[in-house]
N, C-alpha and C positions, 0 to 999 in steps of 0.2 A: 586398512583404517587410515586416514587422512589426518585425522585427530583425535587427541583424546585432552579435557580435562580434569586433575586430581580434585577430589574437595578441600573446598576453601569456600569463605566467608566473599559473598559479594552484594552488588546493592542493584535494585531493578527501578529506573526511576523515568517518569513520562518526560519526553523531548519538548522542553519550552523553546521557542523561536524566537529570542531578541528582537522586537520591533520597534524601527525609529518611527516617529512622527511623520505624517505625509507634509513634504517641504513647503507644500504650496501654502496659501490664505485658506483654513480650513472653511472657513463662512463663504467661502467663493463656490456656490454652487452652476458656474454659468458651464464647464464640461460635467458635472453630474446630476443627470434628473434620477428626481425621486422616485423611485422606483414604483408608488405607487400613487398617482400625485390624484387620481381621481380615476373616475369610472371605467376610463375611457382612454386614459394616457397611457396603459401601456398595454400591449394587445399583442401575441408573440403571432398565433395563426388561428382560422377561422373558429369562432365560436361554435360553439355546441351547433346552433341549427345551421353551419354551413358546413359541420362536417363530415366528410366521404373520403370514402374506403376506393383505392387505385385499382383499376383488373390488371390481373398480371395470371401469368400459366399457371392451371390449376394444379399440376403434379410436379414436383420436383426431388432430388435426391438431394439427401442433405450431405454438407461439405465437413469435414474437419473444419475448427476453428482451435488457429493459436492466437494466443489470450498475451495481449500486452495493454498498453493503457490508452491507445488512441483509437479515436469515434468521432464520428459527427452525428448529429440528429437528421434526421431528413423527413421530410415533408410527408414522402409516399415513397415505399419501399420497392423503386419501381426506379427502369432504365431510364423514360424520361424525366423521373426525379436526382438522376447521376447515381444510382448505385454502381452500376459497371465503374465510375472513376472511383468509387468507394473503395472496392475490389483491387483498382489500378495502385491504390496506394496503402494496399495491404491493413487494410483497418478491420481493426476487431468487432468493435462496437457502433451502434445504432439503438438511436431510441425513439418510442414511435408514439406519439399522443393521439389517440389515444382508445382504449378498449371499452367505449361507450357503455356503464349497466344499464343506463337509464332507457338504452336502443335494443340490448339485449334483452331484458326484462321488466317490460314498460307496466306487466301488468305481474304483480308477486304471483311468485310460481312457472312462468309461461315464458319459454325461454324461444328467443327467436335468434339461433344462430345465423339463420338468412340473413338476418339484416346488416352482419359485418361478413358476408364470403367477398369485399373485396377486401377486406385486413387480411384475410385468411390467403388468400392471395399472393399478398405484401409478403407475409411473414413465411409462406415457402419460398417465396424467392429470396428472402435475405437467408434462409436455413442451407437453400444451396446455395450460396456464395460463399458458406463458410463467415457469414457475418451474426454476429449474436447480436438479440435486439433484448433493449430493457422495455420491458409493457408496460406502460402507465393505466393502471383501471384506476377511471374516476366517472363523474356525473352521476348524483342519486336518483335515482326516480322518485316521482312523485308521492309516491306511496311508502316511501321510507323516509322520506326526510326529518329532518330533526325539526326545520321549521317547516310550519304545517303551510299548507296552502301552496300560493304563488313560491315559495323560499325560495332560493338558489340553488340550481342543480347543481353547481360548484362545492355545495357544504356540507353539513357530516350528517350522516345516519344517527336515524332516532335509537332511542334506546333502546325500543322495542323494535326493532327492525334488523340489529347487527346482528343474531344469529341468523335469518335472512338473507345476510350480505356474507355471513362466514359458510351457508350452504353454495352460493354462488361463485362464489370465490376456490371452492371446492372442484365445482364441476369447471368452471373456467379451467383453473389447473391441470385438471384430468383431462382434458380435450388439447389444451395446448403445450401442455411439456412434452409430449411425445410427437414423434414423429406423422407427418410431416413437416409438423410446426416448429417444435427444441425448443421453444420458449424456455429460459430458467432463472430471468431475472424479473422481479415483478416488484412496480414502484406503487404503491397506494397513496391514488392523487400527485398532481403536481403543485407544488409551492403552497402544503396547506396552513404555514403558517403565516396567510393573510387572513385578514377578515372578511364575512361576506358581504357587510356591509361598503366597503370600498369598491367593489367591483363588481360588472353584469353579470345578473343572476344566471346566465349560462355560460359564464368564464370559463378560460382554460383553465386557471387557479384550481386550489385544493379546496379554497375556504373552509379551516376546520376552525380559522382562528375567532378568537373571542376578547373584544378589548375589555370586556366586565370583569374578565378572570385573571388573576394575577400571574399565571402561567400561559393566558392567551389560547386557551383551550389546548394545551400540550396533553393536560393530564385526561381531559375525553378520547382525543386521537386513542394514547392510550388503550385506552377502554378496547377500541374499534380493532387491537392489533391483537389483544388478548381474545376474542373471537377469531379473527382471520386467520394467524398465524398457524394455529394448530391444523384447521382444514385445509388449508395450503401441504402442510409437511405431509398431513395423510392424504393427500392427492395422490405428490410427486416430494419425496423426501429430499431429491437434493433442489430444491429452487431454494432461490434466493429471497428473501424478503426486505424490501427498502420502505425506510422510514421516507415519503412523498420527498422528492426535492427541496429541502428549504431552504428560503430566497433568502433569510438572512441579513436584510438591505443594510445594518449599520450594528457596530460591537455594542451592546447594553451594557457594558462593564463601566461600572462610577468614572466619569470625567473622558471616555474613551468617544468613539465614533458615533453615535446616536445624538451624546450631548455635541461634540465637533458641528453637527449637521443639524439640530434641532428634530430627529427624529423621537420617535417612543420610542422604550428601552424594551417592554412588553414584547414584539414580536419575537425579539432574541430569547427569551422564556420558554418559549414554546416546547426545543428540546429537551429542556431541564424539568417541563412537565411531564414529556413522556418516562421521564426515569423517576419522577418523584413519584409516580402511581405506579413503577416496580413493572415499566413495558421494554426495559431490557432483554430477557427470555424472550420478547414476541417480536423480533426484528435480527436479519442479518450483518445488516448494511445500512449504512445513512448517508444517501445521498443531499447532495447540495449544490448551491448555485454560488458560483464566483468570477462577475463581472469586472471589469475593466473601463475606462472610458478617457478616450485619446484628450489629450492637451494641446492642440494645435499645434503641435511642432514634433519634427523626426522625432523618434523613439520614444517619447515622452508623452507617459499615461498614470493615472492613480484612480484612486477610490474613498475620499473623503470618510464616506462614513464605517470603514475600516483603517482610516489614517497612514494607509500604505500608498506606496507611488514608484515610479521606475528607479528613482533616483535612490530609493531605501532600502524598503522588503522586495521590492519585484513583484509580482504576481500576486491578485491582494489570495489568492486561492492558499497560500500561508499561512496569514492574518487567517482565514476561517477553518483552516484546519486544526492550527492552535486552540482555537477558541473550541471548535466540536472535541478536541481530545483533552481541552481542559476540563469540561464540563462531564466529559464521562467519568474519565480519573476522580472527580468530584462524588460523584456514585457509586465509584467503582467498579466501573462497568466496562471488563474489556473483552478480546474475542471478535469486535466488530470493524469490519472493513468499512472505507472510504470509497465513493467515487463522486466528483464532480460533475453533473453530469449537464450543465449547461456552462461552458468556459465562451469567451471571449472578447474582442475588444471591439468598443460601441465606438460609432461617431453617428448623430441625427442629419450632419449638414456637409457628408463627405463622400456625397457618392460620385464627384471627379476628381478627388483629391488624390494625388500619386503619391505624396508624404503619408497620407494614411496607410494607403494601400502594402506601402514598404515597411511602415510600422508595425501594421499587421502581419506580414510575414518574419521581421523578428519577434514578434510576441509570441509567435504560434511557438519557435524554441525556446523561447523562455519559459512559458508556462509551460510543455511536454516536460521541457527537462525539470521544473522544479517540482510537476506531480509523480516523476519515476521515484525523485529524490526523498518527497514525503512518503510515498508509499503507499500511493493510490491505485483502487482496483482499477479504475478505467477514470477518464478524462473525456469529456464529451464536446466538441464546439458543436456551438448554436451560431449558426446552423450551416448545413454545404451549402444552402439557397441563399441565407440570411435573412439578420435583423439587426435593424438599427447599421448598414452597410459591415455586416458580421463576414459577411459571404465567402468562402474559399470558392465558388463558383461562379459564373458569370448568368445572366438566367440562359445564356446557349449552352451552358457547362461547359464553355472554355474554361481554362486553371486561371487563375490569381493567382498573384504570388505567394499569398498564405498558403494555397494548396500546394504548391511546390514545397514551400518549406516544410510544411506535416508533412507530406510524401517522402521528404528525405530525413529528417526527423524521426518518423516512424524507421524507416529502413536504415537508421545508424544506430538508433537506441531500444530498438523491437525489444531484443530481452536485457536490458541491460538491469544492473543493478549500482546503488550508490555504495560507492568508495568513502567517499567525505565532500562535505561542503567548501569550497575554495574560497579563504578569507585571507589569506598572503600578500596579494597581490593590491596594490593602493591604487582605491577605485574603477575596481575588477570584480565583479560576480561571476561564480557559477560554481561548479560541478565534478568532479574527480566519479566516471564510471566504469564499471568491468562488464564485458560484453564477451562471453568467450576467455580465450585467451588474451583481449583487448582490454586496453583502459583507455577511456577518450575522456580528454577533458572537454568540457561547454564554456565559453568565457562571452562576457560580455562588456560592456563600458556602464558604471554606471550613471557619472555624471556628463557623457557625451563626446568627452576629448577622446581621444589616442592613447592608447598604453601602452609601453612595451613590456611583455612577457615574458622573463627566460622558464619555459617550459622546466617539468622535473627533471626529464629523459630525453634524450634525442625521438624526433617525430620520425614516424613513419608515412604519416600522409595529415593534410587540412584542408578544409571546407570552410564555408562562410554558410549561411542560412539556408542558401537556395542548391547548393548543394555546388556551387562553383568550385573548382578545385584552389587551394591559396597556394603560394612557393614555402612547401618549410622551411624553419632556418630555426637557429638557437637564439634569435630572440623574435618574438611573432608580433607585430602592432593588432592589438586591441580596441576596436570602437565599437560602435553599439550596434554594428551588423554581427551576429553572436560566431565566434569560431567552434567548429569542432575540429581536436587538434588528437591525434590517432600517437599515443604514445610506441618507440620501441620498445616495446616488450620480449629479451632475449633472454632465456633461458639461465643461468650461471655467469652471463657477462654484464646484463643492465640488471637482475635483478636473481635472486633466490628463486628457486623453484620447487614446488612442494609444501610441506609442512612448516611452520615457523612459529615464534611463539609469542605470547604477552600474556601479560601479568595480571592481576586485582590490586585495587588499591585501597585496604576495608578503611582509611582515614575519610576518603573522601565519596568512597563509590565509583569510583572508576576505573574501566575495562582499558586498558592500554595493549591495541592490537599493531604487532611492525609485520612487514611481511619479508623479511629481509633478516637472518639468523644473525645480526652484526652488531655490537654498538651503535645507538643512535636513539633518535626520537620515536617517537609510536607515530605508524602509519593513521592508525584510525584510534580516538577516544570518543569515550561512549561511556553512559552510563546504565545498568539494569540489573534489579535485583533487591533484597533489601537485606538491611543486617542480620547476620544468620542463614541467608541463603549456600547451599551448595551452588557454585555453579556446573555446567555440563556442555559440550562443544561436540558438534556433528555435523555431520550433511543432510537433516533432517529431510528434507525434499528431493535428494538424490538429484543434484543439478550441478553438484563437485566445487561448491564451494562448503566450510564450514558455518556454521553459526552458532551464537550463542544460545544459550537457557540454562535452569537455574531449577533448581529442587529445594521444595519447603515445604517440609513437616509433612511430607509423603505427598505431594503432589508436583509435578512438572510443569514446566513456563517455557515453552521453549518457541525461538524467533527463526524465520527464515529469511532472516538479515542481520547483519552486522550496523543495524542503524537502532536508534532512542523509537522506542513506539510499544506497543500491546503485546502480547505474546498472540504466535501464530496458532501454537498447538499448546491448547491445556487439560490434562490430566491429571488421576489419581495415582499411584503403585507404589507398593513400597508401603513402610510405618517412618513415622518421624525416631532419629537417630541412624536411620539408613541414608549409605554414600549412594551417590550419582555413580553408576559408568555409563557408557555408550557408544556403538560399535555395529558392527555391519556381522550378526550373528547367523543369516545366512546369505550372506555372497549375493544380498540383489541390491546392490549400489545405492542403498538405502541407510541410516547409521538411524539403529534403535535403542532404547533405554534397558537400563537396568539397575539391579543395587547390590552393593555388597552391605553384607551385615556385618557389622564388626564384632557384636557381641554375639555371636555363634561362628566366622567364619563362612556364611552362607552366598552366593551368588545369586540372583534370581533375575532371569533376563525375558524379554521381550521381542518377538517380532515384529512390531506393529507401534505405533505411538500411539497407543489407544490405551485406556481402558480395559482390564482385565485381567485372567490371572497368568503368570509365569507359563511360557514356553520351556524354558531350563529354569532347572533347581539342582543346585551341587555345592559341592563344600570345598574349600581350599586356603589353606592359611591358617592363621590364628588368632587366638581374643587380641583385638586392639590394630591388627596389620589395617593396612588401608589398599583397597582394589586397584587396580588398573586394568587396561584393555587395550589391544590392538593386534595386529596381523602381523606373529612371532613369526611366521617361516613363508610367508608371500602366498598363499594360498588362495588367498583372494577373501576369506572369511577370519574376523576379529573373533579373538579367545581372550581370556582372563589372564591373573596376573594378581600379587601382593608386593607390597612395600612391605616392609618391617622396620618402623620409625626407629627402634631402642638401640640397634644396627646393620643399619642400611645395606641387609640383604633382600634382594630381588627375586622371586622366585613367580617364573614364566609357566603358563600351560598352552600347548597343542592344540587342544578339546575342551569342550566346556561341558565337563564332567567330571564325578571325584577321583579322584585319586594323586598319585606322587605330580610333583612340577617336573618336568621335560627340562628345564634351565632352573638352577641355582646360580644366583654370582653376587659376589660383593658387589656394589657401587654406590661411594655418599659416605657420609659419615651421621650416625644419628643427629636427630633436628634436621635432615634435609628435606625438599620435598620433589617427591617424583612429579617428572613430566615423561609423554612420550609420543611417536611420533617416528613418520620416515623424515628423517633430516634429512639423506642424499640422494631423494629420489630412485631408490631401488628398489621401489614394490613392498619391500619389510620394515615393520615399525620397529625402531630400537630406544632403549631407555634415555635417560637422562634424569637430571638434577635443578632444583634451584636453592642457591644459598647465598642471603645474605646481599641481594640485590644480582647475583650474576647465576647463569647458566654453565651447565656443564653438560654438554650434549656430545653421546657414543654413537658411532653408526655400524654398532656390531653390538650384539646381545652375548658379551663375554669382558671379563676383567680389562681393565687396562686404562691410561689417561684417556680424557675426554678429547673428542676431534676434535669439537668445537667450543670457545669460553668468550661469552663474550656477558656485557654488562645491560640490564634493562631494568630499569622500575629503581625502588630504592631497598633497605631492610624493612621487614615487614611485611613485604606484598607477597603476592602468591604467584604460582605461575599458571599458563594453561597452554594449551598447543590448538594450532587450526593451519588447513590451507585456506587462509582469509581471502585471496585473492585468487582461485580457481585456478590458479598455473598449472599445467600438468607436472 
């Protein structure tokens, strides 16, 4: 067992992201067009009646796909559309507009899969390359439309037609999640909250939007997911469902970006109608669109009507992740993932511009590294061809220099995860991540000069965007070509290894995690939970880091990160007044839940973070002890354990089954609270203490002073245990 934490009171609370003002003249709309300025303005690729499906090989074997956050969209799922350089630069993702119903089934009832076997095509060959493709099904047919007549193939199903579209959606499913196809992300419409009336009745658009309705047609979309949804799941159980891409062009929030820019505040509504008509249950995922648009000069880009800019927030893809995780939390609505799925940075009037070109290859690590940081499924650039001089490709598919930097972007931060956001450093952004036994930071300039950096640790190795090697040294200059700088990470000389501890703080709600057994400051702070939470600490995902979660009144919250956001895994078990433990109950690198009872002395454990009843039931202890859990004798499987607050006797079990404790020992004195945990890396968890603001940590399971004392948090706080930073 890597960790375990005791109960104690903590706080679970959504991650707000400080936003300054975007520096420029917000009224200066001459680098930002309005994203939907007429019919005609803004056009990504060929309309409904120019578009066609690419021939590619009709049989293919599908590939393993490992899943990190980068993608680009591509045209046609095809070599001369660049997926081989797709391939070259290890990208997960692709997304493909789009799965025509209105070409599929032009006439209700009469399905003409002929008419997309060049999609069908596309989509074996991205299944073997090991590239996942997100499918966009949009265009109504005729005969469903909401408006009758000529309306917009772009716009929503009538009322009387969406179980029609939830049988279609059905078989679509069934034919394309399985193989040869693996389809398992499915986006319904793109950008539907536009209106139809703004743009050509065969747009690429979603058009579901409505400027009559004070939600902007959010709360119909709705409607349309509560159909789909379910025939979807009964298709193919694990697809995905996305809420259509939405454009999002400017924050509605009183005096924010919409007013900045004189947009309507309406379009931003849209999501907030999907969750006022209770279409939470009928979606997994909410995709979204977060543009950029350069400022004529190196590095220097923003977003008016999100009031972010380089010089600020960075990547406005912040600004609207805030805003979508504010609006859930608003409903209450959590469990759902994020992706981006059109990213990049526009210029209309740069297509020989080499300042652009450079700019774009640092933005491409800016914004990778700031959707690792938020905790996006995927990130998508629009597009490897381009729009609006988007391009990581040339149209020969020679690389640009934004392809280099995704290419090596991807290949430094493939699985990485966020450590903390780096705000130390005066007029310096970025990134503290762990990749393995790695921690890399990303740094960048944000008002354009030079910075010098004394890194935490001595480097191991630096890079600049393109993947150039830099000289490390102990102090590194800083400008707006972004560094990754590859900390040493040694075992027992730059840093603790193993297990380590941090505290609760029930005053404020804060989790203060150090990864370092020593006096000092907390590595990472973070807030999750709310007053009266148990919390609970594991390797839920089996990926050898810890993470937090949190137990209330018999149900689990638990995160596969040490970062502010939703819970990953939520369940029921247990009754309220039962403790959290959690532990690896049979040996598969896995850490699951449990509870002890304190008013019977019962254990009841889990293999699985599901839903269900007890794998073990046993007894051990007595009325009022408190549980613990971890791997007594290194065996590789976590067993049970009680505190006995009145005095601080310890009594250990083997097995998790009833009878006598294998170890009795004193250690503590009443009023203490147990932690525990392998402090010295030897494979066996041993006890410890927290009193009084300080730790007393044994690394032997038998009487005697603590090996380790050192000071963290203040009185009052609790403690917990994790390997937070995956070190072996």
């Amino acid at each position: 067992m890597r960790s375990r934490s005791i109960f104690m009171l903590t706080t679970i609370l959504l991650g707000v992201i400080s936003l300054s003002p975007f520096s420029g003249n917000p009224n200066d709309t001459s680098t930002y067009l309005a994203v939907v300025p007429n019919k005609v303005g803004y056009v990504k690729t060929p309309a409904l009646k120019g578009q066609k499906y690419a021939s590619a090989p009709s049989k293919a074997v599908s590939a393993p796909i490992t899943e990190t956050v980068f993608g680009a969209e591509m045209d046609h799922l095809t070599s001369a559309s660049g997926i081989n350089q797709m391939v070259a630069a290890n990208s997960t993702w692709t997304r493909r507009n789009a799965l025509i119903w209105s070409v599929v089934e032009p006439t209700e009832g009469a399905r003409d899969w002929g008419a997309v076997a060049g999609l069908e095509s596309e989509l074996q060959e991205a299944s073997s390359k090991g590239i996942q493709v997100i499918l966009i099904v949009r265009s109504t047919p005729q005969w469903a439309r909401k408006i009758a007549g000529s309306g917009p193939s772009c716009g929503a199903v009538s009322q009387a037609k969406l179980t029609a579209f939830g049988r279609f959606m059905h078989d679509l499913v069934a034919r394309y999640s399985v193989s040869p196809y693996n389809v398992k992300f499915w986006e319904l419409w793109n950008e539907p909250d536009v209106d139809p009336s703004l743009v050509d009745v065969d747009s690429v658009y979603g058009c579901w939007g409505n400027q009559n309705d004070l939600y902007y047609g959010g709360r119909y979309y709705a409607d349309m997911l509560k159909v789909a949804y379910p025939q979807i799941k009964a298709a193919d159980p694990q697809a995905q469902v996305l809420v259509g891409g939405l454009l999002m062009d400017c924050d509605p929030r009183p005096g924010a970006g919409c007013a900045a820019v004189g947009h309507s505040t309406l379009p931003g509504k849209f999501l907030e109608g999907i969750l006022l008509n209770n279409g939470g249950p009928y979606f997994d995922g909410i995709s979204f669109h977060a543009y950029d648009f350069y400022q004529d000069q190196l590095g220097s880009y923003g977003n008016p009507g999100w009031q972010s800019g380089s010089n600020t927030t960075g990547p406005v893809l912040n600004a609207k992740i805030q805003f979508i995780r504010s609006v859930l939390n608003q409903y209450g609505v959590s469990g759902k993932f994020l992706m981006n799925t059109e990213v990049g940075l526009l210029c209309d009037t740069c297509s020989n511009d080499t300042n652009f070109e450079t700019s774009k290859a640092y933005y491409v690590a800016q914004a990778y590294s700031a959707a690792i940081a938020q905790g996006l499924r995927a990130n998508i650039w629009y597009s490897l061809l381009g729009w609006r001089n988007s391009a990581l490709l040339s149209s020969d598919l020679s690389p640009r220099l934004a392809y280099t930097a995704f290419q090596f972007s991807r290949n430094e931060l493939q699985d990485a995860v966020l450590l903390r956001e780096i705000t130390g450093y005066a007029g310096v952004r970025g990134y503290e991540f762990q990749r393995g036994n790695r921690h890399i930071l990303v740094l960048w300039s944000l008002d354009g000069s030079v910075h010098s950096v004394t890194p935490p640790l001595p480097l191991l190795a630096a890079w600049d965007s393109l993947g150039n090697s830099v000289p490390p040294s102990t102090s590194m200059n800083v400008g707006l070509n972004p560094l990754y700088l590859e900390l040493n990470i040694t075992c027992g000389v730059t840093v603790s290894c193993g297990v380590t501890t941090g505290v609760f703080r029930p005053s404020n709600g804060l989790l203060y995690l150090k990864n370092v057994n020593t006096t000092g400051f907390a590595d990472v702070a973070i807030n999750y939970g709310l007053g009266g939470d148990y919390p609970v600490t594991g390797d839920w995902d089996g990926n050898g880091t810890d993470t937090i979660g949190i137990y209330r009144n018999g149900s689990f919250y638990l995160r596969n990160s040490n970062t502010i956001g939703f819970a990953d895994l939520v369940f029921a078990f247990g009754t309220p007044g039962d403790q959290p433990v959690a532990g690896d109950w049979d040996g598969d690198g896995i850490d699951t839940i449990g509870v002890y009872r304190p008013s019977t002395g019962q254990f009841l454990l889990r293999n699985s973070n599901t839903v269900g009843f007890a794998d073990k039931s046993f007894y051990l202890g007595n009325v009022g002890d408190v549980g613990i859990a971890g791997d007594w004798n290194g065996d590789g499987k976590d067993t049970t354990g009680v505190f006995r607050p009145i005095n601080g006797i310890i009594f250990l079990k083997n097995t998790n089954e009833t009878g006598f404790a294998d170890v009795a020992l004193n250690y503590g004195i009443p009023g203490d609270k147990p932690v525990t945990g392998d402090w010295n890396n030897d494979g066996i968890d041993t006890i410890g203490v927290y009193r009084n603001g300080s730790f007393y940590l044994r690394n032997s399971n038998t009487i005697g002073f603590a090996d380790l004392v050192f000071a963290l948090g203040i009185p009052g706080d609790m403690p917990i245990a994790g390997n937070w930073d995956a070190l072996p």
